[in-house]
ZATIPA-596466 format. One line per 4 residues: number of its first residue (from 1); their letters; for each residue z, x, y of N, C-alpha, C, O. Coordinates in steps of 0.1 Angstrom, whole numbers, plus 5000, padded with zeros to 4 digits. Each point is the difference from the previous one (the first is absolute). Example, Ala and Ser with C-alpha at 12.3 -4.5 7.8 and 13.67 -1.06 7.14 Angstrom:
1 = AS = 5078:5132:4943:5000:4991:5012:5000:5009:5012:5007:5010:5000 ~ 4986:4986:5011:5000:5009:5011:5008:4992:5011:5001:5005:5011
REM end
This chain:
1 = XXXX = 4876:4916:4867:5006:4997:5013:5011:5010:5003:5009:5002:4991 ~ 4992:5005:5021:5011:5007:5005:5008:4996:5007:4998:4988:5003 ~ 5014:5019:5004:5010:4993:5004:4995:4997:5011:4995:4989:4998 ~ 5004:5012:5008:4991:4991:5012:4999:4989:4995:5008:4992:5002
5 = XXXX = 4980:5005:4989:4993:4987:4996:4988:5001:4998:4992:4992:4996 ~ 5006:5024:5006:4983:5002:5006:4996:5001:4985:5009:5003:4992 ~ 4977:4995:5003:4994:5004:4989:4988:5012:4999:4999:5006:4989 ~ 4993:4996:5022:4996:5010:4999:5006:5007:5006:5007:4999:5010
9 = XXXX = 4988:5016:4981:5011:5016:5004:4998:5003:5016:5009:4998:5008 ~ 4979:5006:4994:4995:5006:5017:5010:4987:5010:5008:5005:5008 ~ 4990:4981:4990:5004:4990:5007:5018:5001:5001:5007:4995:5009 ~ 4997:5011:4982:5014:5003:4993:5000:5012:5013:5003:4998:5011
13 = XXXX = 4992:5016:4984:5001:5011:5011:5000:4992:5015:5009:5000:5008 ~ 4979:4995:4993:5002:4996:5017:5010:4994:5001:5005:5004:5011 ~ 5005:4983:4982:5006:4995:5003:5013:5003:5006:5006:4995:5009 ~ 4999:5023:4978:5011:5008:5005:4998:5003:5011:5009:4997:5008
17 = XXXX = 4976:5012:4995:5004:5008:5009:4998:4993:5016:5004:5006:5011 ~ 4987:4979:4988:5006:4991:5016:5016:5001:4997:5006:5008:5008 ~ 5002:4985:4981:5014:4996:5002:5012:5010:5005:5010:4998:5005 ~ 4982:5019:4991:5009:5009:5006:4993:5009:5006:5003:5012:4998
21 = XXXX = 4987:4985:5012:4992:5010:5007:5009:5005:5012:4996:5008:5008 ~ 5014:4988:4992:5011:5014:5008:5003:5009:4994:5005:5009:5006 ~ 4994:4994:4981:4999:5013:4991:4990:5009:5004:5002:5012:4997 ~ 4989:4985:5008:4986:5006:5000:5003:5009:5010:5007:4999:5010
25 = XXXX = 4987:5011:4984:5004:5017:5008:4994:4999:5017:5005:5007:5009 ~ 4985:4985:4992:4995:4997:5012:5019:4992:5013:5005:5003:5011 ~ 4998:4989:4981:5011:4992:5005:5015:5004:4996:5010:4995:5006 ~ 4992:5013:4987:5014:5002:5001:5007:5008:5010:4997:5009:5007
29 = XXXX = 5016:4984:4991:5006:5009:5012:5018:4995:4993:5005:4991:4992 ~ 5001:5019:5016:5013:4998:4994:5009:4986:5009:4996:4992:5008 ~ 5018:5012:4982:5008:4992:5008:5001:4994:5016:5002:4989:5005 ~ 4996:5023:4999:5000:5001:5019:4985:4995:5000:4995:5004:5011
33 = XXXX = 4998:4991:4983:4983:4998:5001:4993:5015:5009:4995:5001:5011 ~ 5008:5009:4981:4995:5011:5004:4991:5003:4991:5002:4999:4988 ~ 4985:5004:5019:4988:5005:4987:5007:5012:4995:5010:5005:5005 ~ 4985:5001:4983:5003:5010:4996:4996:5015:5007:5007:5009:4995
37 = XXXX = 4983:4993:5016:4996:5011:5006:5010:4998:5010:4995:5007:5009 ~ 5018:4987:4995:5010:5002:5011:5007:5011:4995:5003:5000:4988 ~ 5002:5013:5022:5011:5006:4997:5016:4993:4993:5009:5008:4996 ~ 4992:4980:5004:5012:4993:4997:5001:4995:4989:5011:5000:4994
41 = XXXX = 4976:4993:5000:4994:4996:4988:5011:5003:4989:5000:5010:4994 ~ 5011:4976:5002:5005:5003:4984:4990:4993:4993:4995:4988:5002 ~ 5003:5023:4988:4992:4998:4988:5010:4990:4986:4994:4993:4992 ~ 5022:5007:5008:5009:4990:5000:5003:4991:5002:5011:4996:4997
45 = XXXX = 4976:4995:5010:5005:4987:5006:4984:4994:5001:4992:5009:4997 ~ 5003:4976:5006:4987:4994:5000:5006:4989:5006:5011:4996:4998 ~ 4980:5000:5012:4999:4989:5010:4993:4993:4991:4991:5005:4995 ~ 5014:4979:5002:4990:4989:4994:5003:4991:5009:5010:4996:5004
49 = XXXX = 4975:5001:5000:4999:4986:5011:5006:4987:4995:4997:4997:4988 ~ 5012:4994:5021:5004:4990:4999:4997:4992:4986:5006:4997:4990 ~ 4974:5002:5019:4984:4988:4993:5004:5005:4987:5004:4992:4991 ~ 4995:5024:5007:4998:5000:4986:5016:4998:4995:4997:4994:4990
53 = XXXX = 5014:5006:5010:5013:4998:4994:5001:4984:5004:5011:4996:4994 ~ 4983:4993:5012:4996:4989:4993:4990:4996:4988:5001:4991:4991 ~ 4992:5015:5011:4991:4999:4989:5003:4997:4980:4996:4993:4991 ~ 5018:5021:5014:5003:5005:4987:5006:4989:4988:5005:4990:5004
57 = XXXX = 4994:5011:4986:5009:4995:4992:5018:5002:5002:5004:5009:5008 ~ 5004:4983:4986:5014:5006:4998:5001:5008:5000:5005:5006:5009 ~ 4992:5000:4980:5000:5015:4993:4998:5010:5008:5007:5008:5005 ~ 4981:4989:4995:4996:5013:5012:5003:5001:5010:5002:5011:5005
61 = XXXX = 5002:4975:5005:5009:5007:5014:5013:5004:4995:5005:5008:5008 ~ 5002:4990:4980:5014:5007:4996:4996:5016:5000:5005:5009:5007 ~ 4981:4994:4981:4999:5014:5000:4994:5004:5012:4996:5012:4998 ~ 5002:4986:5010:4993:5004:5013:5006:5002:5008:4996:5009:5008
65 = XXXX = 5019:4985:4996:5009:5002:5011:5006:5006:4994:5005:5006:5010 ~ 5000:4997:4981:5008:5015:4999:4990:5012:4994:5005:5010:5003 ~ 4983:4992:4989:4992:5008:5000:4995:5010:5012:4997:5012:5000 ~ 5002:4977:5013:4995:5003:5011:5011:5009:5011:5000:5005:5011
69 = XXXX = 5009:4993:4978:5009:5014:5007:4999:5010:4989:5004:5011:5004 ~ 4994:4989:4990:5004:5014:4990:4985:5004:4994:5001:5001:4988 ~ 4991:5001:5016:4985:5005:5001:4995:5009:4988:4990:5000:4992 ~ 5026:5010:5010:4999:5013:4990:5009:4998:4992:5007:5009:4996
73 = XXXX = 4995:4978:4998:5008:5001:4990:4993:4992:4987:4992:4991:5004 ~ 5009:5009:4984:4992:4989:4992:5016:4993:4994:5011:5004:4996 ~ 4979:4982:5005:5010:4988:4997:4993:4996:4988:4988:5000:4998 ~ 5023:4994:4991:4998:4994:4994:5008:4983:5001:5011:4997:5001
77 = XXXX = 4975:4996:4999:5001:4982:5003:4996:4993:4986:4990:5001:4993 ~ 5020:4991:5005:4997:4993:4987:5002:4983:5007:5010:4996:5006 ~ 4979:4998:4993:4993:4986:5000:4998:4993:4988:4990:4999:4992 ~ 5027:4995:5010:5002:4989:4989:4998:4984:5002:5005:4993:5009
81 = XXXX = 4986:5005:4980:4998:4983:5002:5010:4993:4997:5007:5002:4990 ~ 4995:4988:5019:5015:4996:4993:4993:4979:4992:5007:4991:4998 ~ 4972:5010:5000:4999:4988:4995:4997:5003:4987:4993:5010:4997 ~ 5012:4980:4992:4996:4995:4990:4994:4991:4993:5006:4990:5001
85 = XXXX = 4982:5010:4991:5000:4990:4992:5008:4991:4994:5006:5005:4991 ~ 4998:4980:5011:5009:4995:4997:4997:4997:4982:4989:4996:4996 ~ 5025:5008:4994:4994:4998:4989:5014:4996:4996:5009:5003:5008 ~ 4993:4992:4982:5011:4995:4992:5002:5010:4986:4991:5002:4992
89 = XXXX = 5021:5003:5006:5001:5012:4989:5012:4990:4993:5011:4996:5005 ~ 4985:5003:4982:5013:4995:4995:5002:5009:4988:4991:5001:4991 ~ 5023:5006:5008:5003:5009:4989:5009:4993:4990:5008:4993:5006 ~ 4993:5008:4981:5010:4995:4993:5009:5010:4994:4994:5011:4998
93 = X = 5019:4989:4997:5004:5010:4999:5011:4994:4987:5007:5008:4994
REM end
């Protein structure tokens, strides 16, 4: 099973690519929702619709709303779980 939930792979593929099909070179467009063939076009910035920044996890509307300004820059995101296993550790010393 993948992070999705999905278990098969292809089912897994479609599932990304409905969840972020504003990536799709057909649909992108920048900040100003300019396709990329406008003379004004920053290639530094990405328009994400509302639908899909509901959609998202925590995580990803965090990495999304500030990724979606900085286009040309690579980020590093660390996604820490903060649940545990409840267990009892008893040390003697």
């Amino acid at each position: 099973m993948d992070v999705l939930g999905v278990e098969d792979e292809a089912a897994s593929e479609s599932a990304v690519q409905a969840k972020f099909d504003w990536l799709h070179p057909d649909k992108i467009r920048d900040g100003s929702r300019r396709r990329p063939d406008h003379p004004l076009y920053d290639k530094r910035t990405l328009f994400i619709p509302q639908d899909a920044m509901a959609k998202m996890s925590a995580s990803q509307k965090q990495y999304w709303t500030q990724k979606k300004e900085y286009m040309d820059t690579i980020f590093f995101f660390k996604i820490v779980s903060f649940w545990h296993p409840k267990s009892s550790v008893v040390v003697k010393t």
